[in-house]
C-alpha positions as CSV (number, residue, x, y, z in Angstrom):
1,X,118.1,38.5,186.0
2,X,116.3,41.7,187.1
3,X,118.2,43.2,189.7
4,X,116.4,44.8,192.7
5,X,116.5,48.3,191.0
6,X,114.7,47.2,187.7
7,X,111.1,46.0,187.8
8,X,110.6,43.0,186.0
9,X,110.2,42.2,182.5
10,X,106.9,40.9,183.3
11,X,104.2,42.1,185.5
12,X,100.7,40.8,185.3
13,X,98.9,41.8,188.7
14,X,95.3,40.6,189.6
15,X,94.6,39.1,186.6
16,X,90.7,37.9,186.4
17,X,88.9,36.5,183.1
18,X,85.6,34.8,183.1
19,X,83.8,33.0,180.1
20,X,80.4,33.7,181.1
21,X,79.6,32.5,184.3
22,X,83.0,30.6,184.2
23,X,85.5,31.6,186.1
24,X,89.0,31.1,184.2
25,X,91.3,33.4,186.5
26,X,91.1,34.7,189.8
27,X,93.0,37.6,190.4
28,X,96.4,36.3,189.0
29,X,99.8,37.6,189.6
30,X,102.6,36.3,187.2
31,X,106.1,38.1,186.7
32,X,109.3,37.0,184.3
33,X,112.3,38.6,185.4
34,X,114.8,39.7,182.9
35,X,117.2,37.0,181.7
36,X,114.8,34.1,183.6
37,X,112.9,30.9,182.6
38,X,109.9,30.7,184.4
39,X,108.0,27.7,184.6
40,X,103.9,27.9,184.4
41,X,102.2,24.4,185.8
42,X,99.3,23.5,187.1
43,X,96.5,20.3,185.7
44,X,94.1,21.0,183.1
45,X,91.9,23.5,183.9
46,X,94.3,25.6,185.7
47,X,93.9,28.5,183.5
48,X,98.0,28.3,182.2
49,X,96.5,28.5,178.7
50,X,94.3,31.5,179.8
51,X,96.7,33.4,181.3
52,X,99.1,33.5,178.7
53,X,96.5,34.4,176.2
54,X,95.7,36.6,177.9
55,X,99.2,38.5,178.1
56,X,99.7,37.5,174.2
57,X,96.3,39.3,173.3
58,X,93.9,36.4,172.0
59,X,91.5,37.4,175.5
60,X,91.2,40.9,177.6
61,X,91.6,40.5,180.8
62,X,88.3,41.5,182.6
63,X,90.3,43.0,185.2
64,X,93.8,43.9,186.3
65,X,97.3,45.2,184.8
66,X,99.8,44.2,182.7
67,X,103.5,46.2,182.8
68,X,106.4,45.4,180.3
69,X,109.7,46.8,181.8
70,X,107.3,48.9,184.9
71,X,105.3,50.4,182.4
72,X,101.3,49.7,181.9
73,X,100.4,48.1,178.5
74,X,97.5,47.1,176.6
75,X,98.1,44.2,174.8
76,X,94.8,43.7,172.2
77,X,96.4,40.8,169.8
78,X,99.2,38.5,168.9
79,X,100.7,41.1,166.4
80,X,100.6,43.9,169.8
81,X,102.3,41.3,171.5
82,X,105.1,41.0,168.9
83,X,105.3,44.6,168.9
84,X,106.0,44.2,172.9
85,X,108.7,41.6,172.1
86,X,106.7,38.5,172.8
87,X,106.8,35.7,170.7
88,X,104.5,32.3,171.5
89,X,105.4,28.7,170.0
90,X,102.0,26.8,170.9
91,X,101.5,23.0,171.3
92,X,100.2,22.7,167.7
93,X,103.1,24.3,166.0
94,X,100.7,25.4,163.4
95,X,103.4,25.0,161.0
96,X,102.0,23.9,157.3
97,X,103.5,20.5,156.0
98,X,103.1,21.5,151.9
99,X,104.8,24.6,152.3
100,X,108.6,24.7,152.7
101,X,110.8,25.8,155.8
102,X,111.6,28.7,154.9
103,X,108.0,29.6,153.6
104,X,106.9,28.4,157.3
105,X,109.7,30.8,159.4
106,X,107.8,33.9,157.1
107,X,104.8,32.7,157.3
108,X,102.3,35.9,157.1
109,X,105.6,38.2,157.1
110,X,107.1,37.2,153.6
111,X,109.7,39.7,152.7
112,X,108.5,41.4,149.3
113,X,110.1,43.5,146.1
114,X,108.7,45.1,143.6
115,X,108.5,44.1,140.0
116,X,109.6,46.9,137.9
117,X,109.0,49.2,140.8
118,X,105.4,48.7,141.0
119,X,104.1,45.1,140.9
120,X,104.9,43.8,145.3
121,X,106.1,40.1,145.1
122,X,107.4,37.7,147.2
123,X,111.3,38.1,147.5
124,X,111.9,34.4,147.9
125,X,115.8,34.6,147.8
126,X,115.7,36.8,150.7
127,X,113.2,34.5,152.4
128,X,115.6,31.7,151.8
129,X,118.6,32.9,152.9
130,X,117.2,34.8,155.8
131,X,115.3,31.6,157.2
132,X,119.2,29.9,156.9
133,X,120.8,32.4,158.5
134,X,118.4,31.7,161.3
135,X,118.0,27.7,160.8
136,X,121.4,26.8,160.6
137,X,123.7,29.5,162.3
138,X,121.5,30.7,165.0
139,X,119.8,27.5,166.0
140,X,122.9,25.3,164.5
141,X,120.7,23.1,163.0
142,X,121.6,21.5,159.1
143,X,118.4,21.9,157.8
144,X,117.2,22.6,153.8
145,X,115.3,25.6,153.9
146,X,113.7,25.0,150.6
147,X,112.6,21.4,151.7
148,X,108.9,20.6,152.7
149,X,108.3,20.9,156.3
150,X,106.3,17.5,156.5
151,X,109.5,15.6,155.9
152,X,111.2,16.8,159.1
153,X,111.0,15.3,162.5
154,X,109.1,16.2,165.7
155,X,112.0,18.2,167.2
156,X,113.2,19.7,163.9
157,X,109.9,21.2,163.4
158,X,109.6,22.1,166.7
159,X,113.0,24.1,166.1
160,X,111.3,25.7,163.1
161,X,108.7,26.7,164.7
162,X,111.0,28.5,167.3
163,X,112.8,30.0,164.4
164,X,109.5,31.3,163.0
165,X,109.7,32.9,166.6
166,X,112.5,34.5,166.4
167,X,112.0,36.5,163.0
168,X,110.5,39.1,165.0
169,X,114.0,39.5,166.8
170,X,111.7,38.9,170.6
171,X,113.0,39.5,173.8
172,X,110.6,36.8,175.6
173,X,109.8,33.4,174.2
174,X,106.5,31.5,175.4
175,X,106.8,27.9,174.6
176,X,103.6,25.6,175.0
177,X,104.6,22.1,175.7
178,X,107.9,22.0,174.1
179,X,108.4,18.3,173.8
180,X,105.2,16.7,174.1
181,X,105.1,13.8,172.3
182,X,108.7,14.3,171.2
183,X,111.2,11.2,171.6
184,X,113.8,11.4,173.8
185,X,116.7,12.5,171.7
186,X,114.5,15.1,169.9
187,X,113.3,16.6,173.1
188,X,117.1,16.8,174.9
189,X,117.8,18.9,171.3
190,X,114.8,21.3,171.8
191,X,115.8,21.7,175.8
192,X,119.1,22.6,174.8
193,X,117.8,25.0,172.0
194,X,115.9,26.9,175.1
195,X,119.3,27.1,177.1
196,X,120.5,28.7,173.8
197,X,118.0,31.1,173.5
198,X,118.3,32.2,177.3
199,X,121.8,32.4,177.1
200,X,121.4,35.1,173.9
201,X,119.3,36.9,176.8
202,X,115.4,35.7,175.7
203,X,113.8,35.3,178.7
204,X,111.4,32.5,178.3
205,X,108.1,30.9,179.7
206,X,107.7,27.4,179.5
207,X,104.2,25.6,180.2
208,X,105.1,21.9,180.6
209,X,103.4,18.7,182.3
210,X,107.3,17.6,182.3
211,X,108.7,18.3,185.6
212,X,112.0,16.6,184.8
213,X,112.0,19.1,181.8
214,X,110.9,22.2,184.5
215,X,113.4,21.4,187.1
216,X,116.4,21.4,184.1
217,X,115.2,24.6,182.7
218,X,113.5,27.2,184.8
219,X,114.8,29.5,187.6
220,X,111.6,29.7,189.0
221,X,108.2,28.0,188.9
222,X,105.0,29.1,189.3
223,X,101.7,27.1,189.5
224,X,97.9,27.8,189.2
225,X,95.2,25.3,190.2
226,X,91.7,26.2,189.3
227,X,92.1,29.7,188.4
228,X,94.3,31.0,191.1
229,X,97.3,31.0,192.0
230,X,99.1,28.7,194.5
231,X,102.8,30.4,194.3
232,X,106.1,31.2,192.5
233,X,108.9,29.0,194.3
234,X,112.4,29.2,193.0
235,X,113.3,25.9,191.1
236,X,116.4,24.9,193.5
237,X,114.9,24.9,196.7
238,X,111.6,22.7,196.1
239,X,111.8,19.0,194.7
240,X,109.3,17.5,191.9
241,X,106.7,16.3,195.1
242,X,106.8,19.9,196.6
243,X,105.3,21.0,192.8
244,X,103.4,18.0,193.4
245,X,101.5,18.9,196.4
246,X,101.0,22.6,194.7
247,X,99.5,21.3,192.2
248,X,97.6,18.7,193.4
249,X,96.3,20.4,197.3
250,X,96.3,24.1,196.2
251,X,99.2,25.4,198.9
252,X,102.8,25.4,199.3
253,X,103.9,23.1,201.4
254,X,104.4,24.3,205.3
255,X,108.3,23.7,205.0
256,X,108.3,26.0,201.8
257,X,107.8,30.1,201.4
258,X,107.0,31.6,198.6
259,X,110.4,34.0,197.3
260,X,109.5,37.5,198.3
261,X,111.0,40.7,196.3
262,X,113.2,42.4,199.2
């Protein structure tokens, strides 16, 4: 975690984005401290989705700031946002089922040679044994790299979805609905997968309707409802009905106040 010296990892301050006369954020504040999980909730419609396209660079922010380590950034697309050391694993996956794993983890970023120096081709070998190294050491999962990604489960793609994240080496993971419509079993493998990650030092976001899954994950949590923001509590001193009432009413409840940074 950040300690009082270091300015977050994180910083988006006053964050406002409207779709024409829609207003999608209202002058958010979000911040991931180093080493943290941070939970972002709040109903459809809470602008969760926005806001983290927002920091990932699929919208512009109409106004406000975003800081990485205390310094301003402009963050214009996806690939900024990977230069930044940000990596998002949305809902969808977006993984191809008639390609293979490995072909998945590189989508886009396949790792080339040259033919007789000139011709650029696909190093597959290296693609291969790269998307092992990060399958089956780093996640510790025994999977065949070369294998079709349409014949794997809901939690193994998930995982290689995350490994797809982690080719860029990222020093924050956003994770979309991690285990939505994942079975049990595949989605205590995917939590525990996170607690990996953080433990190797990603700081991660998680956006989850799952509060059982928030309140075994995250440090902190912080909830938006319509557009704003109701507050950032820490995870252990509020139950699932205080996230509840957040959620739900708009405010922290009267027994609860919002962390503070002295």
């Amino acid at each position: 975690m950040s300690s009082p010296e270091t300015p977050p990892l994180i910083e988006m301050e006053n964050i406002h984005k409207r779709f024409g006369r829609v207003r999608a954020l209202s002058g958010i504040d979000l911040e991931l401290q180093d080493g943290e999980v941070l939970g972002l909730l709040g109903d459809n419609g809470s602008g969760k989705s926005t806001l983290i396209k927002t920091l990932v660079g699929v919208h512009s922010a109409d106004e406000g700031e975003i800081r990485i380590r205390g310094e301003p950034v402009s963050i214009d697309s996806p690939k900024t946002a990977r230069q930044y050391g940000i990596a998002t694993v949305y809902q969808d996956l977006a993984l191809v089922n008639e390609m293979s794993v490995a072909a998945n983890v590189f989508l886009d970023r396949y790792p080339r040679k040259r033919l007789a120096s000139i011709v650029p081709m696909i190093d597959w070998q290296e693609m291969n044994e790269r998307a092992e190294e990060l399958i089956q050491r780093r996640l510790n999962l025994d999977l065949d790299v070369t294998k079709k990604v349409e014949f794997f489960s809901g939690g193994e793609r998930q995982a290689i979805a995350v490994a797809r994240a982690l080719v860029t080496d990222p020093d924050i993971v956003i994770m979309d609905e991690p285990t939505s419509a994942l079975s049990a079993e595949s989605a205590r493998r995917v939590q525990q997968l996170l607690r990996e990650l953080n433990e190797e030092g990603i700081s991660i976001i998680v956006i989850s309707h799952n509060l059982d899954e928030v309140f075994e994950l995250t440090d902190r949590i912080t909830v938006l409802r319509s557009g704003e923001l109701v507050g950032t509590v820490e995870s252990g001193a509020v139950d699932k009905n205080d996230v509840v009432t957040m959620m739900v009413d708009g405010r922290l409840p009267t027994e609860i106040e919002a962390p503070t940074d002295d």
